[in-house]
C-alpha positions in Angstrom: 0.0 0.0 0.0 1.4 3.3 -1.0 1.2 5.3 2.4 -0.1 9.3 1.6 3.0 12.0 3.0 3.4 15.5 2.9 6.2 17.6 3.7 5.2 20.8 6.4 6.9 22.9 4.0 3.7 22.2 1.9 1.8 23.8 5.2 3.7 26.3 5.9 6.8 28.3 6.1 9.9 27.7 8.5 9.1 30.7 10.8 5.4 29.0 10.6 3.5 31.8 8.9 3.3 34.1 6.6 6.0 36.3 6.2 5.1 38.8 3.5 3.1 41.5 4.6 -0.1 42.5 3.2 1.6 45.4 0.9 3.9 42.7 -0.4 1.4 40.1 -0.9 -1.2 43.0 -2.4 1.0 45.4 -3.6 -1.7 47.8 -2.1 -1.3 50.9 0.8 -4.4 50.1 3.5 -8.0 51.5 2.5 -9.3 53.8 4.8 -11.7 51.3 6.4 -9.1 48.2 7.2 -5.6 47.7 7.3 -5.2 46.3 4.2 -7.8 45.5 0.9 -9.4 42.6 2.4 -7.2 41.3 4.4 -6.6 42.5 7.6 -3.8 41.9 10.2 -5.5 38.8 11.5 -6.1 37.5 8.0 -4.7 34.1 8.7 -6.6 32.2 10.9 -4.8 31.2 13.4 -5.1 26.7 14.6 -5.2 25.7 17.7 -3.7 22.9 19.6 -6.2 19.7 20.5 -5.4 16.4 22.5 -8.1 13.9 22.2 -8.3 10.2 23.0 -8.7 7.5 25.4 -6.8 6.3 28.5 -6.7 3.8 31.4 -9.2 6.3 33.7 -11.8 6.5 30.5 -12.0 3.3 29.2 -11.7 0.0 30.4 -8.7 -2.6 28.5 -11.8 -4.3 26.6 -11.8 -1.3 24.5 -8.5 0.2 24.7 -7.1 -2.8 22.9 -9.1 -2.3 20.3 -8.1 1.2 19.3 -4.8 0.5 19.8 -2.6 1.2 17.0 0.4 -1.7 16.7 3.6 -0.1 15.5 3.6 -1.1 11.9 -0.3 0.7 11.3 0.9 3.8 12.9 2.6 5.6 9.7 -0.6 5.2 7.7 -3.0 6.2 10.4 -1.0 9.2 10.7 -0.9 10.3 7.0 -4.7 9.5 6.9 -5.7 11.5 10.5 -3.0 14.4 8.5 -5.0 14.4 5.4 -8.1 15.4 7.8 -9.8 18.7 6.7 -8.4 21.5 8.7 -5.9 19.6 10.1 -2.3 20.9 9.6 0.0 18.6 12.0 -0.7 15.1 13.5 1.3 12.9 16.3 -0.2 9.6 17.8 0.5 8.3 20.8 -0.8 4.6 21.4 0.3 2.8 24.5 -1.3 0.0 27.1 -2.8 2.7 28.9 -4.2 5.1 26.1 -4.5 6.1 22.3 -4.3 9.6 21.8 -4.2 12.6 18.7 -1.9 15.6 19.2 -3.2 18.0 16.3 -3.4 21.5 15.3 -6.2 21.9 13.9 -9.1 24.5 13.1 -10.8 22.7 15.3 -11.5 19.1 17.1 -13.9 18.1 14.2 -11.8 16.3 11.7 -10.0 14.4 14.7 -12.6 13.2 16.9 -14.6 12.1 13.7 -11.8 10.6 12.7 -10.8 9.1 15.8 -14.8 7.7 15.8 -14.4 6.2 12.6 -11.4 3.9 13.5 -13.4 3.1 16.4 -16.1 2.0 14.4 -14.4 -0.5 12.3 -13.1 -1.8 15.5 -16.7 -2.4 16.8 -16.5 0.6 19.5 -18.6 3.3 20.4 -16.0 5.5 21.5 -17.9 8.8 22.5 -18.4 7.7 26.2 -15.0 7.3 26.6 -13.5 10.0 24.7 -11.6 13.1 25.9 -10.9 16.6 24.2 -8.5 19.3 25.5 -8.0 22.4 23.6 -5.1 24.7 24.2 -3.8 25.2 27.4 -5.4 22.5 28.7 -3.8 20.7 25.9 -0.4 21.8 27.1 -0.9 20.7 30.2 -2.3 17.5 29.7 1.1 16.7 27.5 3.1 17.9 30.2 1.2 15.6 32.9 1.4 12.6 30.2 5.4 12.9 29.7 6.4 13.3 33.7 3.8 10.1 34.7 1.4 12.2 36.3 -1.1 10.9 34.4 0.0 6.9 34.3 -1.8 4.3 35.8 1.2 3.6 37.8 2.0 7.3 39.0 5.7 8.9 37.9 6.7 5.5 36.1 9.2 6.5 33.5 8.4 4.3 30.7 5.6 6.9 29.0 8.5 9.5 28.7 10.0 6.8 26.3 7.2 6.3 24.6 6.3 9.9 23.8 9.7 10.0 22.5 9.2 7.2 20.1 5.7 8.6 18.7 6.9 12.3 17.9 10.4 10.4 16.2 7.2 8.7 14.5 5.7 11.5 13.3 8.9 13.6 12.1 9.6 10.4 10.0 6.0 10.5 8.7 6.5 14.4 7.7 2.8 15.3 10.0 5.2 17.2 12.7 5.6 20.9 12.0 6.9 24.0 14.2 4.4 24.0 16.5 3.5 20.7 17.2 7.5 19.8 17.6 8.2 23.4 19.6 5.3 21.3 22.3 7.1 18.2 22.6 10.8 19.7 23.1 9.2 21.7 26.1 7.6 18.7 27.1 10.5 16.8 27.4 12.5 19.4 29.1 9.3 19.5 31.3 9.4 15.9 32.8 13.0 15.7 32.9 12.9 18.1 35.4 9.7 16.7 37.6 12.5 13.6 37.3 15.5 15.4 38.6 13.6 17.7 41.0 11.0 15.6 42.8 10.9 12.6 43.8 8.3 11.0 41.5 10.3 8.5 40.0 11.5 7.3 42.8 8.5 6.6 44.4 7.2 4.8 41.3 6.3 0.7 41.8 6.6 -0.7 38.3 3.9 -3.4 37.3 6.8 -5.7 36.5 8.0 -5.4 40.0 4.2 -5.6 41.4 3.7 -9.0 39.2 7.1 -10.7 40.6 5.8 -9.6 44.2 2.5 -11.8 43.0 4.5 -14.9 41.8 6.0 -14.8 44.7 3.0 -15.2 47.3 1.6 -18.0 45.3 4.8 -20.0 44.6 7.3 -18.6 47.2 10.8 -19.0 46.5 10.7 -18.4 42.1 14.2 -20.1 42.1 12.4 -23.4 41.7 10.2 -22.1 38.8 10.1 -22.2 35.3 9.5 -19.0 33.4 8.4 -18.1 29.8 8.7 -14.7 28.3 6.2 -14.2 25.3 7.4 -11.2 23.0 10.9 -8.9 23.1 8.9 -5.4 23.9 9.6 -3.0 26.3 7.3 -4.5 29.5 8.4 -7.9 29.1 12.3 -7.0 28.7 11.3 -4.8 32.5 9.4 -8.0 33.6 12.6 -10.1 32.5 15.2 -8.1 34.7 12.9 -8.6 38.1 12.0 -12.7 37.8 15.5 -13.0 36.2 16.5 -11.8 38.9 14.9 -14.3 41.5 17.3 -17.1 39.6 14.5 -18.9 38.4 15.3 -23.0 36.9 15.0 -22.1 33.6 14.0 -19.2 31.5 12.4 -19.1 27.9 11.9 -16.6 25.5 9.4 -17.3 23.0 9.2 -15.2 19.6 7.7 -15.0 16.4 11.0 -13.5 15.2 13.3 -16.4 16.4 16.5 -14.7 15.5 15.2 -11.4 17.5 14.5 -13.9 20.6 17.8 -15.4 20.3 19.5 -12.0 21.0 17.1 -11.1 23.4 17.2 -14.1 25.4 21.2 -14.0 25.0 21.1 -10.7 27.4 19.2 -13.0 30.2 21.2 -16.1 29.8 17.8 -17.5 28.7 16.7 -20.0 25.4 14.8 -18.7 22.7 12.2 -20.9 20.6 9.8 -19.7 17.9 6.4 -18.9 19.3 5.1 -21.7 16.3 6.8 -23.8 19.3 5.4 -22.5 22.3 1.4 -24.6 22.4 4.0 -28.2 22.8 5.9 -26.8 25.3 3.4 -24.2 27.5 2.7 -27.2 30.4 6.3 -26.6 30.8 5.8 -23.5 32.1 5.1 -21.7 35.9 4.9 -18.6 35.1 3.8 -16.7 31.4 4.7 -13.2 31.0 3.4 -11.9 27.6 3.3 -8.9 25.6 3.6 -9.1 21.9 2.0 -6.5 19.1 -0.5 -9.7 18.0 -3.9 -8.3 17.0 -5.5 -11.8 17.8 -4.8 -13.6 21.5 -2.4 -16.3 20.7 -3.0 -17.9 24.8 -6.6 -19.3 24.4 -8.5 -21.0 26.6 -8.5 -24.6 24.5 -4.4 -24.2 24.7 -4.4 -23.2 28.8 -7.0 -26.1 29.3 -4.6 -28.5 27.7 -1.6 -27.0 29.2 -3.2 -27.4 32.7 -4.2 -31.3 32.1 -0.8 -32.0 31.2 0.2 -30.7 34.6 -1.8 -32.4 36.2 -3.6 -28.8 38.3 -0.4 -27.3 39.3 -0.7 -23.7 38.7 0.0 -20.9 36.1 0.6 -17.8 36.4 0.1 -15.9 33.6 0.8 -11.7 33.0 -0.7 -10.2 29.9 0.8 -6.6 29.6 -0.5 -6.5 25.7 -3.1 -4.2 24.5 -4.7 -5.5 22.3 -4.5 -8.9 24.8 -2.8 -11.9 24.1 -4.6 -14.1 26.4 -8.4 -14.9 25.9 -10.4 -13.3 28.6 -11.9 -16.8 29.2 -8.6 -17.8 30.7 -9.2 -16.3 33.6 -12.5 -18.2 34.5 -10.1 -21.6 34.7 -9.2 -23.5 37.8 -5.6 -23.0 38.8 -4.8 -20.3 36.2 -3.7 -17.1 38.2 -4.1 -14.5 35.5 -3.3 -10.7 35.5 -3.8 -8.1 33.1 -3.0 -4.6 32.8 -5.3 -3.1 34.5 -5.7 -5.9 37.2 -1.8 -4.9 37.9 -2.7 -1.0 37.7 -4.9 -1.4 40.5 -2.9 -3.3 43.2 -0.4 -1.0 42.4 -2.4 2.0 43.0 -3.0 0.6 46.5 1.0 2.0 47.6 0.0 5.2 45.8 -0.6 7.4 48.9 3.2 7.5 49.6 4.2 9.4 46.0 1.3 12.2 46.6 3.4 14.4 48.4 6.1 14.5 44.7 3.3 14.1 42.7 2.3 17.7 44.4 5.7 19.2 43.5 5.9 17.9 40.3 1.9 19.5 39.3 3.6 22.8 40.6 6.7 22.8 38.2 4.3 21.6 35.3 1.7 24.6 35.9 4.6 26.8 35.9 5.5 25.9 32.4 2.0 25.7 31.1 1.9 29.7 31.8 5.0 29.8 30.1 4.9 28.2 27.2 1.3 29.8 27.0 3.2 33.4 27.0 5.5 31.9 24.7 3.0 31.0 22.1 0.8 34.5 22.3 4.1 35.9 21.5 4.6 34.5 18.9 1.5 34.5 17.9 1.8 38.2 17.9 5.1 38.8 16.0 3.7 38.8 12.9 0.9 42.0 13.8 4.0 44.2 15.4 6.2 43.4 12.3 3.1 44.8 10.2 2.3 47.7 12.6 6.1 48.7 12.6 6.0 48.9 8.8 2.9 51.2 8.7 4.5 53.3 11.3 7.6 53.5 9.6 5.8 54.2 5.9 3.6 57.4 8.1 7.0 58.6 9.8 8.9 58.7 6.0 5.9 60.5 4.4 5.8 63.1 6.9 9.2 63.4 7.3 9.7 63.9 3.7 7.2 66.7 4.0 8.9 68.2 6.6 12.2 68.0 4.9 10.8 69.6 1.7 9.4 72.6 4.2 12.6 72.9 5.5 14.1 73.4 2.1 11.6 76.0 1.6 13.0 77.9 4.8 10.3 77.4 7.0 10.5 78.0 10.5 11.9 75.0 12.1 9.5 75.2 15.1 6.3 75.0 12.6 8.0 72.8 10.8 8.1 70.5 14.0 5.0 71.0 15.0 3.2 70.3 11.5 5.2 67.3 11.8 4.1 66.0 15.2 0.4 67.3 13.8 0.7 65.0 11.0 2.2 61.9 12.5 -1.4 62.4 14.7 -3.2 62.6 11.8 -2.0 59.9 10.3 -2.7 57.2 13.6 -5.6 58.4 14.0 -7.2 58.5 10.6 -8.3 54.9 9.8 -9.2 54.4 13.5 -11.8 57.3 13.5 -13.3 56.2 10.2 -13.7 52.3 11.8 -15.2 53.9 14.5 -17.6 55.5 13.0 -18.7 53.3 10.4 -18.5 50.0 13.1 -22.4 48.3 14.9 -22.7 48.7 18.2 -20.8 45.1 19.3 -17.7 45.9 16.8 -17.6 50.4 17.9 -17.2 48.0 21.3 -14.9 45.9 20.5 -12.9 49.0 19.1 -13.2 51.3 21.8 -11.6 48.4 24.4 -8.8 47.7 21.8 -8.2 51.5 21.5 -7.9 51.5 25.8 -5.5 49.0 25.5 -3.2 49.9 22.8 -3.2 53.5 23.4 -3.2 54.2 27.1 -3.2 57.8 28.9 -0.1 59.3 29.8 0.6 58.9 33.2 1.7 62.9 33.2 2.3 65.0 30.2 5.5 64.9 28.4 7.4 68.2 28.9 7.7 71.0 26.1 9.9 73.4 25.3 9.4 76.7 26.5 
């Protein structure tokens, strides 16, 4: 399939607008009405930023795993949710825990129905679930996402990662532009410092850890057990360093990919067989930890059944950290079969949450702080291109008057009424256009006129001297 890309250079320029002012792009001086023919300082609408999606608080794992988007779907979903009407930069972010849009957008229309629409094919109805922030909210919600004050396990570090991976995802795929990438660089720079200034991290329990406390109150001492791993991803490689770590019998890494098993196992002393091996050898097994991209379960409840007769009722325990799942929810309803999924691990770890509230607190504080900032940041820049304009028309009234007072000056007028024609028409010319919008502007606009007027000509505190 030929995958649809753009380049932002197609959206817009470097400095991510429009450069040329209105005389360059019209060639015309303003009317006496506006401040240029038809198209005024804020000619170019300006997007905004929108987060929308699902997460572990929204939506429970039975339909999380089904809007999840598996690594090698995520460049095409991205070029399609970029092609969107009114959408002019994309990044997705699709984790255990939550599948989200990062846009800017006119507004949240495109997205969410596009959002809807993958929902749909999946057999979802996704609008009681779904979230929308605009703006600042926006900001801060992709601030809170990157430090882990919004994981199911609160401060644990791996989301940073994965933020990481999905904007590197999106730069590749060409739907990350300016402002989009200016976001994620402060939201890095964000959570690495809730990391090095509070103690968030720190405080984290890991679900890995939290499942290898759970193997051992059912089995004891996990030196006598034997341990599958199901996938090479990132939670079962975390799983891997704390039940490698109890010096288990044997350990077994089982991958579709045998050559990618083979190295992975190599870094845990461990065996690696093809998963095409795994149903002959599963009653092997004490303990499953899984976590592959599969889009179908690859444990079901046929294969458990069988794997339990063959041990004659000595238990499993089984840890599914995939999204979509990888074990059949069915499993769970078996005799002897101890399973635990995402969200079944989220919660017992919640329980120890209490002790990190006090550098969760600390680490809200530094993220509010640069929400305000980057908010500042954004208006200003959002303004650059109006006091680049204003500056211009200034400087065009100053060198028409000023070549008027030079020519009087030639004439050998009096300096002084020189000067003060001068001053007279630099007035004129301000207030001119201003006067004529006035009185030409409704009732709501001669408003909205007068308030901008207050605020960007204020009174003189006192009078400026003068000459005697």
């Amino acid at each position: 399939m030929r995958l649809l890309s753009f380049s932002c250079k197609e959206i817009l320029p470097a400095n991510g607008y429009n450069s040329k002012t209105p005389l360059e792009r019209t060639g015309s001086l303003p009317d006496a009405r506006g401040l240029g023919p038809g198209r005024p300082l804020n000619c170019v609408k300006s997007m905004a930023l929108f987060v929308l999606g699902i997460n572990h608080r929204s939506a429970p794992l039975e339909v999380r795993e089904k809007l999840a988007f598996a690594p090698d779907r995520q460049a095409e979903a991205l070029a399609d949710l970029a092609a969107q009407p009114g959408v002019a930069e994309a990044m997705l972010v699709s984790t255990c825990n939550r599948t989200e849009i990062y846009c800017r957008a006119d507004d949240d229309a495109s997205a969410r129905a596009w959002l809807q629409a993958q929902a749909a094919k999946a057999g979802v109805a996704l609008e009681a679930h779904l979230y929308s922030h605009a703006e600042e909210a926006a900001t801060r919600h992709a601030f809170r996402v990157a430090a882990g004050l919004d994981s199911m396990v609160l401060g644990e570090p791996q989301i940073l990662g994965q933020v990481k991976q999905s904007v590197r995802a999106a730069q590749a795929q060409g739907t990350l532009c300016p402002a989009l990438d200016r976001l994620f660089q402060k939201t890095f720079s964000v959570a690495k410092q809730v990391r090095s200034e509070t103690a968030l991290g720190a405080q984290s329990i890991s679900m890995a850890a939290a499942a290898t406390k759970l193997a051992q109150n059912l089995f004891g001492d996990l030196s006598r057990t034997h341990v599958c791993l199901i996938g090479v991803g990132e939670m079962v490689e975390l799983a891997a360093t704390y039940f490698v770590a109890q010096r288990p019998q044997t350990v077994v890494v089982a991958n579709r990919t045998l050559a990618r098993g083979e190295e992975f196992a190599a870094r845990f002393s461990a065996q690696a067989i093809a998963l095409a091996e795994l149903p002959a050898r599963l009653a092997e097994f004490d303990i499953v930890v899984t976590g592959t991209a599969s889009t179908l379960p690859i444990l079901g409840k046929g294969l458990i059944e069988r794997a339990l007769k063959a041990r004659r009722q000595r238990p499993m325990f089984i840890v599914d950290f995939a999204v979509p799942r990888d074990v059949e929810a069915e499993v769970a309803a078996l005799r002897d079969v101890f399973l635990y999924t995402l969200d079944d691990l989220g919660n017992i770890v919640q329980e120890g949450a209490e002790n990190r509230r006090a550098a969760a607190s600390d680490a809200e504080a530094i993220v509010e702080r640069h929400v305000l900032e980057f908010r500042d940041s954004r208006a200003a820049r959002a303004a650059a291109p109006a006091i680049v304009e204003l500056r211009r028309r200034a400087d065009q009234y100053r060198e028409v008057e000023l070549g008027k007072a030079r020519a009087r000056l030639a004439k050998g007028e009096a300096r002084g009424a020189v000067l003060e024609a001068l001053a007279k028409g630099l007035a004129n010319k301000f207030v001119h256009h201003p006067s004529q919008a006035l009185s030409r502007a409704g009732d709501s606009e001669r408003e909205a006129l007068t308030r901008a007027i207050e605020a960007l000509y204020p009174e003189l505190e006192e009078p400026e001297p003068r000459e005697p």
